[in-house]
C-alpha positions, 0 to 999 in steps of 0.5 A: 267560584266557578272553577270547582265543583263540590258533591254532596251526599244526601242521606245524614249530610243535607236531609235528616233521614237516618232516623226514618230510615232505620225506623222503617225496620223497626216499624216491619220487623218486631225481632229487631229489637235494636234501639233505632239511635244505634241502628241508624249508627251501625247502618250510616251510609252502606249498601241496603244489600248488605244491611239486609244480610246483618238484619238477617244475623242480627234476627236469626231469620230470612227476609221475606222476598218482598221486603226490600219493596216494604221497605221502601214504601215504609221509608217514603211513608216516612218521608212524607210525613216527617223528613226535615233538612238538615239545620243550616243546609237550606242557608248554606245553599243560598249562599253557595256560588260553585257548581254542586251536585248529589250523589248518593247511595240511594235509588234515584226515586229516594233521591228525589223525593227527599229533595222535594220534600226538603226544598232542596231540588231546586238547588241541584237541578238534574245534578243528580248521581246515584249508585244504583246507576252505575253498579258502584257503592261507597266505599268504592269511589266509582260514584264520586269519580263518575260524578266528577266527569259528568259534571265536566270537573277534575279530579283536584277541583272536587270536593265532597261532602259526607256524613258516613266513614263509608263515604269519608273513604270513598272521597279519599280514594278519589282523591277529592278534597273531604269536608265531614259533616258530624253534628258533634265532631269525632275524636279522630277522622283522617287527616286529610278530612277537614270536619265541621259541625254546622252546615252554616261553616261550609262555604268558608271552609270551601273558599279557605281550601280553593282560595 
């Protein structure tokens, strides 16, 4: 299936790094008192700006003017240690033969260590898209359409893979095919969004959407 082109976010859809990542606030902020389960579900999928200003709400105080800098070493620490694939993501992945790539709302860095440590690099190559490049967040659909052109595909011959409601809406705005990836499938999600529980049912769904 050379003809499409299907685009993956990262962060809940191909690594397992929701947990890690709202537990590295936890691990530096004694006052949130949240469990990480339900942070990890208010925070899927935004912008860390904007995460960082409901942390300060949520703790009545301001973040040190370094903390984004902790943050970020707590989560590779994290990273290194304990990031795992999602189940079924590798398989799928092998099995694949359309064009692929990321994008994420993640800084490059981030992006690329998770890659590495999974042993998903070698599947995307420099394929590799972040907001942080180009200004534009989820659920904008700057990212998804910059991706798009990079990767020289049109708009109807993309797909995108997502876990987040952020990034449902983003794909929809750019007028992609949507494929939500949710361990345990919700009750409601747009119509346009075809939903699966395992990464493993993926490549069907594709070649059924782009016969």
């Amino acid at each position: 299936m050379t003809d499409i082109c299907i685009i993956f976010d990262l962060d809940g859809t191909l690594v397992d790094s929701e947990t890690l990542c709202n537990q590295a606030f936890i691990d530096l902020l004694p006052a949130l008192r949240d469990p990480v389960e339900i942070l990890a579900e208010r925070y899927r999928g935004k912008k860390l700006a904007s995460i960082f200003i409901d942390i300060e709400k949520r703790i009545g105080a301001k973040l040190p003017s370094d903390f984004e800098k902790q943050y970020r070493q707590r989560v590779s620490e994290l990273f290194e240690s304990d990031l795992k694939p999602i189940p079924g993501a590798i398989s799928m992945l092998e099995q694949s033969n359309y064009a692929k790539c990321i994008a994420s709302s993640g800084p490059p860095a981030k992006i690329r260590q998770a890659l590495e440590i999974t042993g998903l690099a070698q599947y995307f190559g420099n394929n590799i898209f972040s907001s942080y490049d180009i200004g534009s967040w989820k659920p904008e659909p700057g990212l998804f359409l910059h991706a798009a052109k990079a990767m020289g595909f049109s708009l109807h011959q993309c797909g995108v893979v997502e876990d987040s409601d952020v990034g449902i809406e983003a794909a929809i705005a750019a007028q992609m095919r949507v494929f939500q990836y949710c361990r345990e499938i919700p009750k409601t999600s747009p119509m346009a969004v075809t939903r699966i529980s395992d990464l493993c049912q993926l490549n069907a769904h594709i070649k059924r959407t782009w016969p």
